[in-house]
Residue frames as a rotation matrix with the C-alpha (Angstrom) as fourth column:
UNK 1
-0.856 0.211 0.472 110.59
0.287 -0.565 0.773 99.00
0.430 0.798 0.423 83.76
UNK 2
0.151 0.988 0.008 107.30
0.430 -0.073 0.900 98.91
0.890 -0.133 -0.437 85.50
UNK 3
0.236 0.151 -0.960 108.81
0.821 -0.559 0.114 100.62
-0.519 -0.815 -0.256 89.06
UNK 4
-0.686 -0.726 -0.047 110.21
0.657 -0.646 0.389 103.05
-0.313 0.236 0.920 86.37
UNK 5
-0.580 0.430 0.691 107.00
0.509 -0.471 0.720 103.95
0.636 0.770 0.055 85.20
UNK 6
0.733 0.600 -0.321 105.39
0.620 -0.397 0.677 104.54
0.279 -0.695 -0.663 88.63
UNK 7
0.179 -0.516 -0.838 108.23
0.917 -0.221 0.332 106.55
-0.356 -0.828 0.434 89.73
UNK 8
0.987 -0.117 -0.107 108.72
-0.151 -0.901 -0.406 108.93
-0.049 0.417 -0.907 86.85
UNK 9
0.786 -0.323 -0.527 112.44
-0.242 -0.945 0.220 107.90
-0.569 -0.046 -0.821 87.05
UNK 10
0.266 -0.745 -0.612 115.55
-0.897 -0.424 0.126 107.04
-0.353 0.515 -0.781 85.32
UNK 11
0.587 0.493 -0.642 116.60
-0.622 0.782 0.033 104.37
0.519 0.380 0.766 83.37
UNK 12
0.351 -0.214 0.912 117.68
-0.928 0.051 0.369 102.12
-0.125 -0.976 -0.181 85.94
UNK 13
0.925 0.045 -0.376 118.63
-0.302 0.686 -0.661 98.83
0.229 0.726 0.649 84.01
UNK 14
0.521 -0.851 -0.062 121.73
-0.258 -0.088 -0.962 99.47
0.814 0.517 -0.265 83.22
UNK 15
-0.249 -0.633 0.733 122.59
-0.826 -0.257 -0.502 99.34
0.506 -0.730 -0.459 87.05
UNK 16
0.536 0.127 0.834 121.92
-0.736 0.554 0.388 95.94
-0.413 -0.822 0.391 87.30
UNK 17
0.660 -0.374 -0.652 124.45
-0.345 0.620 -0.705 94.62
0.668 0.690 0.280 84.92
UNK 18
-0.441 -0.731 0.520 126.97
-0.782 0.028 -0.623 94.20
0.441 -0.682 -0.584 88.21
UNK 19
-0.137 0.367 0.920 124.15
-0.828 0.468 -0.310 92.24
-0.544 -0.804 0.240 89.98
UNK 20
0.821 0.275 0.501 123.83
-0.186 0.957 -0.221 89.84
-0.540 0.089 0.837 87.34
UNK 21
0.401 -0.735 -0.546 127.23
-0.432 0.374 -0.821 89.56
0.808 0.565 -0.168 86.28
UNK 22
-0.326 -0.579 0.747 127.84
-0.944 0.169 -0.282 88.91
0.037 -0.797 -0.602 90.07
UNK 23
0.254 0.557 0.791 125.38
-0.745 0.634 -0.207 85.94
-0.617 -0.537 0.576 89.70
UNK 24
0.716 -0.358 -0.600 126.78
-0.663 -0.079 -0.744 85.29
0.218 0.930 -0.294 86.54
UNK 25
0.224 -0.895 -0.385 130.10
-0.650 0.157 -0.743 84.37
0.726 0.417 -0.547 88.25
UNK 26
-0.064 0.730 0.680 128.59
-0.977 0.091 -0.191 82.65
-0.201 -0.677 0.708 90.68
UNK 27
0.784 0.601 0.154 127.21
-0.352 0.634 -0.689 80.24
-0.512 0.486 0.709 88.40
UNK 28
0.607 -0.741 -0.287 130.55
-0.611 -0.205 -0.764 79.97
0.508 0.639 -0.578 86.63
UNK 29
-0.308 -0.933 -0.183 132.18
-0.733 0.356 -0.579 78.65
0.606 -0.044 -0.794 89.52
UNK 30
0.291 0.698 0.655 129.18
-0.564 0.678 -0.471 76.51
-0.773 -0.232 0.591 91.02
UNK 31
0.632 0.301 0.714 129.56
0.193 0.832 -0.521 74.25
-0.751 0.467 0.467 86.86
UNK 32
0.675 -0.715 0.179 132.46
0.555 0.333 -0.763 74.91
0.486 0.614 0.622 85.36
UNK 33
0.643 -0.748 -0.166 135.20
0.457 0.200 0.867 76.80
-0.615 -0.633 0.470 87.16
UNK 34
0.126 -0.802 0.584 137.34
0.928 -0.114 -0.356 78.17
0.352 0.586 0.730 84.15
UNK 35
0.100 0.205 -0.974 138.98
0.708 -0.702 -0.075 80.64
-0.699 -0.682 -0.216 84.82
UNK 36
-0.812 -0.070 0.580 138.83
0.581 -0.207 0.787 81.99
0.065 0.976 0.209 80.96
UNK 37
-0.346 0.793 -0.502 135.45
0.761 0.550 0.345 82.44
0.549 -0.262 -0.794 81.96
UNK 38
0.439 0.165 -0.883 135.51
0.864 -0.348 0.365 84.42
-0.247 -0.923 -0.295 85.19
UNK 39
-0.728 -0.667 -0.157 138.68
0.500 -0.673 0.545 86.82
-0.469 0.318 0.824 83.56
UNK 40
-0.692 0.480 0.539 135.64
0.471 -0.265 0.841 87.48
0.547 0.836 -0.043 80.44
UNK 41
0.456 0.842 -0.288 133.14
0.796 -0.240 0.556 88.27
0.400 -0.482 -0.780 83.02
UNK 42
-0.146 -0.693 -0.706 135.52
0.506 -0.665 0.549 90.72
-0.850 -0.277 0.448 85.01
UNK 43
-0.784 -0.607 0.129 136.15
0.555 -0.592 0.584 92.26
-0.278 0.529 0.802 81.62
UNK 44
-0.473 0.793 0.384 132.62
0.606 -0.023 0.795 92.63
0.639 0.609 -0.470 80.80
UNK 45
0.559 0.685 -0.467 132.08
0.808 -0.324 0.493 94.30
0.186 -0.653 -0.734 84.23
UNK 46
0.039 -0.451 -0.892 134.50
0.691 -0.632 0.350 96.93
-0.722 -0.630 0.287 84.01
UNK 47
-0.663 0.321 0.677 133.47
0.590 -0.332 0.736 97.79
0.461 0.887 0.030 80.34
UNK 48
-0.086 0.993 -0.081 130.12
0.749 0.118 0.652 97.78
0.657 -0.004 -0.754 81.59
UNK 49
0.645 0.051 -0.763 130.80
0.740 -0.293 0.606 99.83
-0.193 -0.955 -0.226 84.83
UNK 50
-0.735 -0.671 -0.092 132.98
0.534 -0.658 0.531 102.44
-0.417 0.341 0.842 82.72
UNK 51
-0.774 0.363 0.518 130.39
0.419 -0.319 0.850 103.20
0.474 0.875 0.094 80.14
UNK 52
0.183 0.850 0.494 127.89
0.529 -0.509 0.679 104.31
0.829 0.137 -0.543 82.39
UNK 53
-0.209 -0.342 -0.916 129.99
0.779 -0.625 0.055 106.06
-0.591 -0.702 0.397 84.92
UNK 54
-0.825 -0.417 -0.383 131.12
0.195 -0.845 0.498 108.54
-0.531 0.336 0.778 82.29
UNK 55
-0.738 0.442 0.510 127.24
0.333 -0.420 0.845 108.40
0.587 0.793 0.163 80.66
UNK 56
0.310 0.950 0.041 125.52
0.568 -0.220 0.793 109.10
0.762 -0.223 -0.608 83.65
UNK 57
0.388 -0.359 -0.849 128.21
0.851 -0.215 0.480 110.31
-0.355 -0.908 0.222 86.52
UNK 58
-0.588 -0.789 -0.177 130.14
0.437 -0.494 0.751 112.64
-0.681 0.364 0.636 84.12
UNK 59
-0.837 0.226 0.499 127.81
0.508 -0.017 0.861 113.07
0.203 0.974 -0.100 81.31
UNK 60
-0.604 0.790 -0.103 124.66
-0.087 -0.194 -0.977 113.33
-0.792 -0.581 0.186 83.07
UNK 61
-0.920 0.172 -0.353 123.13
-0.262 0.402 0.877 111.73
0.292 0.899 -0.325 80.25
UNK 62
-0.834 0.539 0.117 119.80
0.084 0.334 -0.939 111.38
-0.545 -0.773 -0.324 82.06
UNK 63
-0.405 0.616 0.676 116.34
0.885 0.451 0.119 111.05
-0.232 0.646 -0.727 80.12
UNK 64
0.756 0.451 -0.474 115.64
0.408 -0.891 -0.198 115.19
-0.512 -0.044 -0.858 80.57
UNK 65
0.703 -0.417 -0.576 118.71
-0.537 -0.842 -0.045 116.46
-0.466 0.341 -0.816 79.54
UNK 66
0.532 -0.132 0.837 119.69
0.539 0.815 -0.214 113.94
-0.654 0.564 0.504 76.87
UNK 67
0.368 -0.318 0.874 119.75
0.912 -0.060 -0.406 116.37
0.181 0.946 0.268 74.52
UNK 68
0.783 -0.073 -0.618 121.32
0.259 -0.864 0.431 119.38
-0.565 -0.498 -0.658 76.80
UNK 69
0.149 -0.798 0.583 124.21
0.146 -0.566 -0.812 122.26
0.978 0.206 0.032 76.05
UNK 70
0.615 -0.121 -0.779 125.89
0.741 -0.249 0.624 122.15
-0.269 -0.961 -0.063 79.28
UNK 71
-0.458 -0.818 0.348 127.84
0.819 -0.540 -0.194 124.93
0.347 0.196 0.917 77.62
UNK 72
-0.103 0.791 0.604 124.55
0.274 -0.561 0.781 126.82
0.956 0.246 -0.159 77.79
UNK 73
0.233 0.037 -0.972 124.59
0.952 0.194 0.236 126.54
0.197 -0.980 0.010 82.24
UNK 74
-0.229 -0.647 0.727 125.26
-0.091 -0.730 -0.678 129.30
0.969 -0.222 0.108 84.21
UNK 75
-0.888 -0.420 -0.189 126.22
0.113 0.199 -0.974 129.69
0.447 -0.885 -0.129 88.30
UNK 76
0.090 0.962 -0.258 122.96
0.485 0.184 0.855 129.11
0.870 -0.203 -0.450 90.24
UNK 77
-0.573 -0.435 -0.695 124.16
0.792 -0.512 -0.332 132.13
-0.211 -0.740 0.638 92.83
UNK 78
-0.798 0.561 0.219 121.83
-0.451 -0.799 0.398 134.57
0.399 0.219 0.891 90.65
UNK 79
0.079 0.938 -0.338 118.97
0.093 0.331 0.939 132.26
0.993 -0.106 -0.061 92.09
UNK 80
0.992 0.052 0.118 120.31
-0.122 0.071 0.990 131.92
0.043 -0.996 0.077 95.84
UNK 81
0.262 -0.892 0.369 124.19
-0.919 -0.348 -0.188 132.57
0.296 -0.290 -0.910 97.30
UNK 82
0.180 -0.061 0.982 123.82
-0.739 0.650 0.176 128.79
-0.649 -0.757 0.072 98.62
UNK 83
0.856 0.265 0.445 124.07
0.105 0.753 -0.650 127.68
-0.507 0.603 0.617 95.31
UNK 84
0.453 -0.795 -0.404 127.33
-0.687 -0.600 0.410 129.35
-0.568 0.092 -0.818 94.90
UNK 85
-0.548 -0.718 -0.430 129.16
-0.774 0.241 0.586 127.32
-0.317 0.654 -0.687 92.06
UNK 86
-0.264 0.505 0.822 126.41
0.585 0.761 -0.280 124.43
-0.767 0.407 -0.496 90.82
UNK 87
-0.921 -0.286 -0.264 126.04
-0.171 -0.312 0.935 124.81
-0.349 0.906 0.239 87.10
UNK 88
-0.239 0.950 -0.202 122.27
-0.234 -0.258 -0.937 125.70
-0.942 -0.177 0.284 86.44
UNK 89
-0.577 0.301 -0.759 120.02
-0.757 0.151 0.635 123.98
0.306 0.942 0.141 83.24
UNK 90
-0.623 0.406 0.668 116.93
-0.211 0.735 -0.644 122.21
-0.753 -0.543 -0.373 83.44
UNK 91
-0.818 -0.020 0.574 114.57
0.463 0.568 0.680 120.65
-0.340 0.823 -0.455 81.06
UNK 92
0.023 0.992 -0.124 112.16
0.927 -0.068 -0.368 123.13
-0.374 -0.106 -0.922 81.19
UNK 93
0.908 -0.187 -0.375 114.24
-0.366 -0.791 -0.490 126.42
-0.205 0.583 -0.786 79.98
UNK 94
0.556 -0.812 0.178 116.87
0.566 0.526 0.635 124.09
-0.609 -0.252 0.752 78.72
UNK 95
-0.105 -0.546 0.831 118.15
0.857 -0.474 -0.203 126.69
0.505 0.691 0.517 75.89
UNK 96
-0.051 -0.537 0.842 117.70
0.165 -0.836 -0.523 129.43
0.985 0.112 0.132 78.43
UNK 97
-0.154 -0.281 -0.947 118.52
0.879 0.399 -0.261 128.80
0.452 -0.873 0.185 82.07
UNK 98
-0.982 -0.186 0.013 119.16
0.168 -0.914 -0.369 132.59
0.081 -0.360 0.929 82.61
UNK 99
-0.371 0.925 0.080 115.19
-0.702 -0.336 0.628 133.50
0.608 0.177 0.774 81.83
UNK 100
-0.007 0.211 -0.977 114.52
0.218 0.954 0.204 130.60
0.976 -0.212 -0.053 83.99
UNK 101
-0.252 -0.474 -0.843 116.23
0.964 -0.047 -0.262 131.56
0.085 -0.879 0.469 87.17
UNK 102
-0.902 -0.404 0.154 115.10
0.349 -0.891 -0.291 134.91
0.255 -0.209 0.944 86.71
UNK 103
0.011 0.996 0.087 111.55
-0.593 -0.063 0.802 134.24
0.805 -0.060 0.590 86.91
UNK 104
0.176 -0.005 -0.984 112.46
0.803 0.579 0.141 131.59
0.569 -0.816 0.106 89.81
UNK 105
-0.908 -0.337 -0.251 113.82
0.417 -0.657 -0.628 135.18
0.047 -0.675 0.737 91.91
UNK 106
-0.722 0.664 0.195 110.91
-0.291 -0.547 0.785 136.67
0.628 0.510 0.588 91.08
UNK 107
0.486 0.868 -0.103 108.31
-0.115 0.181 0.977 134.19
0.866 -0.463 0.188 92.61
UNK 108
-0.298 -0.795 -0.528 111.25
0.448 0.371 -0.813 133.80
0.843 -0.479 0.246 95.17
UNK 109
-0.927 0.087 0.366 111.04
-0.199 -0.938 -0.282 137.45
0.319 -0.334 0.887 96.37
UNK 110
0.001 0.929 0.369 107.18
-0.747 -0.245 0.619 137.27
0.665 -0.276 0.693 96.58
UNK 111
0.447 0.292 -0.845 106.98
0.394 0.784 0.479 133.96
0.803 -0.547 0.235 98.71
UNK 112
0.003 -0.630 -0.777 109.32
0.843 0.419 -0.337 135.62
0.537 -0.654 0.532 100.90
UNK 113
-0.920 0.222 0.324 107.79
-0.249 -0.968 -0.044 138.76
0.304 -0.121 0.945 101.34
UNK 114
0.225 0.925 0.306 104.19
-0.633 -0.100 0.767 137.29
0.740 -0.366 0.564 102.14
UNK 115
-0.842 -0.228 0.489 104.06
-0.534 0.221 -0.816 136.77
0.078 -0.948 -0.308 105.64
UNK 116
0.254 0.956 0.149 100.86
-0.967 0.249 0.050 134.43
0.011 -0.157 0.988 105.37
UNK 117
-0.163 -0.276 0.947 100.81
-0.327 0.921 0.212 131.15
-0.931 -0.275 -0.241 105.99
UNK 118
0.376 0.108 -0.920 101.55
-0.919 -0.086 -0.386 129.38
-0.121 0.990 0.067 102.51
UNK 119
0.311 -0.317 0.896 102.64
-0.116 0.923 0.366 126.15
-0.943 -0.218 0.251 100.67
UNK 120
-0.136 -0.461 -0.877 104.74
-0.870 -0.368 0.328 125.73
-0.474 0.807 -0.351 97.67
UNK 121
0.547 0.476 0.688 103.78
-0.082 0.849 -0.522 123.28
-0.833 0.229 0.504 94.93
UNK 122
0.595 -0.662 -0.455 106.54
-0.797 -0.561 -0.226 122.68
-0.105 0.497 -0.861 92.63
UNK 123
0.981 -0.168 -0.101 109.33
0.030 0.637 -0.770 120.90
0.194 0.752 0.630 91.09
UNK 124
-0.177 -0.739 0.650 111.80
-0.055 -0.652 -0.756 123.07
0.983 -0.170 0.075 92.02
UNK 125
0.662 0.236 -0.712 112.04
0.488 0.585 0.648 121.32
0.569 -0.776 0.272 95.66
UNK 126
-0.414 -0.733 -0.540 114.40
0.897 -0.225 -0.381 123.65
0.158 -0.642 0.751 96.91
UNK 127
-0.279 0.548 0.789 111.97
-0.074 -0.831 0.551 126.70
0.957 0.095 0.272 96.84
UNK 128
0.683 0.730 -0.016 111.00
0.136 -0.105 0.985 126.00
0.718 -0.675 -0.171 100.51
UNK 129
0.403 -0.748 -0.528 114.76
0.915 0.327 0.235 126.16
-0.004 -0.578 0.816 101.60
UNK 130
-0.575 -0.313 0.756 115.48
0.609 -0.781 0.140 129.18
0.546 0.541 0.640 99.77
UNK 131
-0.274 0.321 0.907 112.45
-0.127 -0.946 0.297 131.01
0.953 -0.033 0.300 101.09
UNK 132
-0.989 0.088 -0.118 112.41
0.138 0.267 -0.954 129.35
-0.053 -0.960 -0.276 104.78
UNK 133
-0.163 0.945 0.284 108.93
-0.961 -0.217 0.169 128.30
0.222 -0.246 0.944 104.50
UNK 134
-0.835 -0.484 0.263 108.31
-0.547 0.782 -0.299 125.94
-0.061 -0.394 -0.917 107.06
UNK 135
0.500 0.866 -0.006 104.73
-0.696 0.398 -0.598 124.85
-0.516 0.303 0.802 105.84
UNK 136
-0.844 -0.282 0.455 104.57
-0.133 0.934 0.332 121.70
-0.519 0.220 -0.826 104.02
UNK 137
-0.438 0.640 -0.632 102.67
-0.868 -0.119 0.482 120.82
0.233 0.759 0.607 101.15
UNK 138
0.461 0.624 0.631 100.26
-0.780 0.624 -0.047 117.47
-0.423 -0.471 0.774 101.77
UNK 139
0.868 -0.124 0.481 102.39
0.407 0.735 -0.543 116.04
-0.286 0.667 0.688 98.89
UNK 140
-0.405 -0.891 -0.207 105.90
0.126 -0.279 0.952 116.10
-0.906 0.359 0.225 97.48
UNK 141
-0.978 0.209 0.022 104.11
0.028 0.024 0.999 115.61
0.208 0.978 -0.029 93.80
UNK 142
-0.160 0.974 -0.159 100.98
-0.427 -0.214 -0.879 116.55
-0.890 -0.072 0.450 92.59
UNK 143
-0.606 -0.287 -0.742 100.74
-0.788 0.091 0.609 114.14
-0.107 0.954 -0.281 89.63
UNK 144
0.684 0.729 0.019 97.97
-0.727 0.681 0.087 111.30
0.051 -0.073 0.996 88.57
UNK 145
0.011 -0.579 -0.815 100.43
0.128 0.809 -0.573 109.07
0.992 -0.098 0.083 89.82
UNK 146
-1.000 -0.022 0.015 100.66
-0.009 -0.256 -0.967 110.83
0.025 -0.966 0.256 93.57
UNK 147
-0.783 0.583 0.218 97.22
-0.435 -0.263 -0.861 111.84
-0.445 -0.769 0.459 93.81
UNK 148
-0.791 0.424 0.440 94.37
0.376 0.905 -0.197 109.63
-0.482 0.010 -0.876 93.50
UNK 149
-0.773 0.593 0.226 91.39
-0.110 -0.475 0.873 110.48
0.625 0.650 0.432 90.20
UNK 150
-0.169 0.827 0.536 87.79
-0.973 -0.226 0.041 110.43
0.156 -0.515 0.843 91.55
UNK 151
0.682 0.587 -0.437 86.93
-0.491 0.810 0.321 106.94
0.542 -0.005 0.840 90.52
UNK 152
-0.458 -0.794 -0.400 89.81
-0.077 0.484 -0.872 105.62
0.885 -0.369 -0.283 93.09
UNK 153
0.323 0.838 -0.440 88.06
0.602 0.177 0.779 104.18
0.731 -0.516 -0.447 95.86
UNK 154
0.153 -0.225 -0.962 90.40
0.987 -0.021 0.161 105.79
-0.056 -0.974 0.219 97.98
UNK 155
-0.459 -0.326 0.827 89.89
0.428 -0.896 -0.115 109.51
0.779 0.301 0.550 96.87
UNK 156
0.709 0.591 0.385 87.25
0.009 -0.553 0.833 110.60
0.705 -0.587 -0.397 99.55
UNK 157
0.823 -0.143 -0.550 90.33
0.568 0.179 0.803 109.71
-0.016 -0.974 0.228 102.20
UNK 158
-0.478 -0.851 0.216 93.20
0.871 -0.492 -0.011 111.35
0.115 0.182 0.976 100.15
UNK 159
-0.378 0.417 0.826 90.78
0.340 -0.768 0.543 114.55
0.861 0.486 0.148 99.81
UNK 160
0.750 0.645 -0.145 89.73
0.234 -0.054 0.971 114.25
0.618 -0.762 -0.192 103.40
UNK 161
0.301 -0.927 -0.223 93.47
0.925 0.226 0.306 114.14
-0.233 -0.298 0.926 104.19
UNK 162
-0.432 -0.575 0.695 94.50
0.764 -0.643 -0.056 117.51
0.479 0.507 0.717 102.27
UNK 163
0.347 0.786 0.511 91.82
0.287 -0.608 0.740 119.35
0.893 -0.110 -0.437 103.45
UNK 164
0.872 -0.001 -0.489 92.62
0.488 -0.046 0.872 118.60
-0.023 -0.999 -0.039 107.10
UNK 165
0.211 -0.950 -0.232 96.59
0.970 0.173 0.171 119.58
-0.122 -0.261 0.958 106.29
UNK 166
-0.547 -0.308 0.778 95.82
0.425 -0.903 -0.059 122.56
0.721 0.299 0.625 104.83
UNK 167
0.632 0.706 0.320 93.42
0.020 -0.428 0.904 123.72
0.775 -0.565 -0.284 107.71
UNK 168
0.409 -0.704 -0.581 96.08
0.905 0.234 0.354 122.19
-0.113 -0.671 0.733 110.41
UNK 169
-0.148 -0.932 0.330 98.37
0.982 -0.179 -0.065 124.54
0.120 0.314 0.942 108.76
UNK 170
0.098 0.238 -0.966 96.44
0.637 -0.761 -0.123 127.41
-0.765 -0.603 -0.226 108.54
UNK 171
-0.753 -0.476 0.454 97.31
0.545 -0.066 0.836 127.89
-0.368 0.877 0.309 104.67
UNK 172
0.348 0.821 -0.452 95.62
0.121 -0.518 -0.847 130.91
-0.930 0.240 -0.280 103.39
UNK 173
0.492 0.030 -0.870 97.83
-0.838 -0.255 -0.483 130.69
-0.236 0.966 -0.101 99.79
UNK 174
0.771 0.064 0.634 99.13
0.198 0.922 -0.334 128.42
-0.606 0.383 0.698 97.30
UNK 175
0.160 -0.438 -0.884 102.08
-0.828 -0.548 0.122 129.24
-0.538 0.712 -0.450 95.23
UNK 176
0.544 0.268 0.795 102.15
0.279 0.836 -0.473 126.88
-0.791 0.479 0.380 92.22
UNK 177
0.268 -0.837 -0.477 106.09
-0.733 -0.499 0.463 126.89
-0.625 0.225 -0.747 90.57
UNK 178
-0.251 -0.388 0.887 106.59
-0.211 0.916 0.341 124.70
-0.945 -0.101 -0.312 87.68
UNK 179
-0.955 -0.078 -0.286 105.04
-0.265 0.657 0.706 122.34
0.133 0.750 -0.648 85.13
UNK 180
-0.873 0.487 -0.033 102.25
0.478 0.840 -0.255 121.45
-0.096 -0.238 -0.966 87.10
UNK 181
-0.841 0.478 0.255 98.63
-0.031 -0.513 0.858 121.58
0.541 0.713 0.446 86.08
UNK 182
-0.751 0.384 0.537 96.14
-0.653 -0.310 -0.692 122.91
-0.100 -0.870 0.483 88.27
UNK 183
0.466 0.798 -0.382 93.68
-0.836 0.538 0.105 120.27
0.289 0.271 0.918 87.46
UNK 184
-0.544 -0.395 -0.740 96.29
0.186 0.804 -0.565 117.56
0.819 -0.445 -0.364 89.21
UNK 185
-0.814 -0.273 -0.513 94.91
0.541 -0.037 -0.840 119.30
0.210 -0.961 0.178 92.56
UNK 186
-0.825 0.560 0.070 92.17
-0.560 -0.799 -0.219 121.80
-0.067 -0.220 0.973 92.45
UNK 187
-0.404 0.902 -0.151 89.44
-0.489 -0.073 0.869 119.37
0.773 0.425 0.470 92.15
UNK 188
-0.180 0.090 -0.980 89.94
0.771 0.632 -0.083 118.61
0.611 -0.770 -0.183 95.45
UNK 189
-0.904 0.085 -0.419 87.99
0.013 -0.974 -0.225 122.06
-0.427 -0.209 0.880 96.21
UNK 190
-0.438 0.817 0.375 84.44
0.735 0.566 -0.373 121.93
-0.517 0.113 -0.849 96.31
UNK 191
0.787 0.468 -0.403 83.75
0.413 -0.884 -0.220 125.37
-0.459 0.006 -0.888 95.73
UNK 192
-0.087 -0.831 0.549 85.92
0.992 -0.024 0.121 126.79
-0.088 0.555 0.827 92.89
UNK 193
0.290 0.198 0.936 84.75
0.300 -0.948 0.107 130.21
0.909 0.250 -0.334 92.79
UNK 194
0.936 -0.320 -0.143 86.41
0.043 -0.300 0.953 130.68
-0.348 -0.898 -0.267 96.46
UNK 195
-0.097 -0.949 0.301 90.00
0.863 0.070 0.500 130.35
-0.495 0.308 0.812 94.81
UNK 196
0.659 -0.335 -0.674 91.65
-0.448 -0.894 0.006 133.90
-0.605 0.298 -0.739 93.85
UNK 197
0.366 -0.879 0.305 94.35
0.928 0.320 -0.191 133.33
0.070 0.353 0.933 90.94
UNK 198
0.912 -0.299 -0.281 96.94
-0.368 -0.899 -0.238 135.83
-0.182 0.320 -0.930 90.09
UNK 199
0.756 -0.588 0.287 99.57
0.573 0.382 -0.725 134.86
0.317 0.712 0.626 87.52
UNK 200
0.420 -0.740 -0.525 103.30
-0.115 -0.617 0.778 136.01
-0.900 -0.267 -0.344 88.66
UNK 201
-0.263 -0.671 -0.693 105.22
-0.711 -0.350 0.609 134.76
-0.652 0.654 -0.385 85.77
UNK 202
-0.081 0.309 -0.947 105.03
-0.918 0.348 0.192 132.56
0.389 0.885 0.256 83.04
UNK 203
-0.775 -0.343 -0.531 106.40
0.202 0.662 -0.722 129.66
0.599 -0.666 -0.444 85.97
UNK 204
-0.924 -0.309 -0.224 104.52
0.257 -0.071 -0.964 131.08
0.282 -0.948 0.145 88.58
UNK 205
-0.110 0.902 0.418 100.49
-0.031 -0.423 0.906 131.29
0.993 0.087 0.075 89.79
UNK 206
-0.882 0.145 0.448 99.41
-0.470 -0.338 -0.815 132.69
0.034 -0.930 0.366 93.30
UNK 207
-0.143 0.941 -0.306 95.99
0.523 0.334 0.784 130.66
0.840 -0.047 -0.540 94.48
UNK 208
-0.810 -0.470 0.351 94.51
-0.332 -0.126 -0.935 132.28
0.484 -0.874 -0.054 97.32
UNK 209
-0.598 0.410 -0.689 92.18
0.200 0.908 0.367 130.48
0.776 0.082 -0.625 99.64
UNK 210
-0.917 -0.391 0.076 91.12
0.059 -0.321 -0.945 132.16
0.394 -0.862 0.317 101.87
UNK 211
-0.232 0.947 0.224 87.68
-0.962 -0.190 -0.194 132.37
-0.141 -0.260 0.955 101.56
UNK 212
-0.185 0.538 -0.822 87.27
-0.769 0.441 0.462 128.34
0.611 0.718 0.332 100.91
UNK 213
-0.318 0.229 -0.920 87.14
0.752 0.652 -0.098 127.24
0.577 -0.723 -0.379 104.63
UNK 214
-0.579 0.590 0.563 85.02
-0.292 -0.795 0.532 129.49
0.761 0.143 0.633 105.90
């Protein structure tokens, strides 16, 4: 439970009923041997090991789209041709995928039309394949779990760290595709009045930076 909370991810229990039924049977034939016993364990592990194939392998019963309509999906080819046949729905436009993906082409098009050096901040982790940008954000997440608040002793090195990647790089924008709230990252900018916004879509904000290394 406690790597689940630092990770953000699934519930992960369930996938250790094998490891302790394995010790289980172990123990079974280490002080008693029966094989009544061992047969009950077996039966319990193939229960077990059914029920969450078909709720997580088949279902996709996962903690975001618990309460999905996969009826609701449609072909993730209107987003990119590489996605030819994967059934599109996420927990963010889970009753309308389509309005989703159409605002994902959208900032698509523009990332791939600005010829500036850029980085993509996002959720949507396939936005740098799609638009062959070979920049690289300093971080895979931008979340008070990834990046470190002020009063962390180690913020002056994480903040000393970004800085340098985005100079390295040469990053004169920011596209910011998602969920995520510019207050996970922007106070790691001394000078806020040097930051341009411009809102693409409801999903989608342009930072530009150019003027904040100077």
């Amino acid at each position: 439970m406690y790597t689940q909370l630092l990770t953000k991810n699934q519930v992960l229990i369930f996938f250790l009923i094998p490891f302790y039924l394995g010790i289980s049977h172990l123990f079974v034939i280490e002080y008693f041997n029966k094989k009544s016993l061992i047969y009950f364990i077996i039966f319990i592990l193939v229960v077990a090991t059914s029920k969450y194939h078909l709720r997580y392998n088949e279902n996709k019963k996962f903690m975001e789209l618990a309460g999905a309509d996969f009826n609701k999906t449609i072909d993730a080819r209107i987003l990119d041709k590489k996605l030819s046949g994967l059934n599109w729905i996420t927990p963010l436009y889970i009753d309308n995928p389509a309005l989703e993906l159409k605002m994902l082409n959208e900032v698509k098009k523009i990332i791939m039309e600005d010829a500036e050096n850029k980085i993509i901040i996002t959720d949507y982790q396939i936005l740098s394949a799609l638009t062959g940008n070979l920049n690289y954000a300093p971080n895979k997440w931008f979340d008070n779990l990834s990046v470190p608040s002020k009063k962390n002793k180690y913020f002056n090195n994480y903040k000393l760290f970004f800085i340098s990647k985005i100079k390295e790089q040469k990053i004169k924008n920011i596209y910011v595709v998602g969920t995520y709230r510019l207050d996970n990252f922007l106070f790691l900018f001394e000078k806020k009045e040097c930051l341009d916004y411009k809102k693409i879509n409801d999903i989608s904000l342009k930072l530009d930076i150019k003027n904040c290394f100077l």
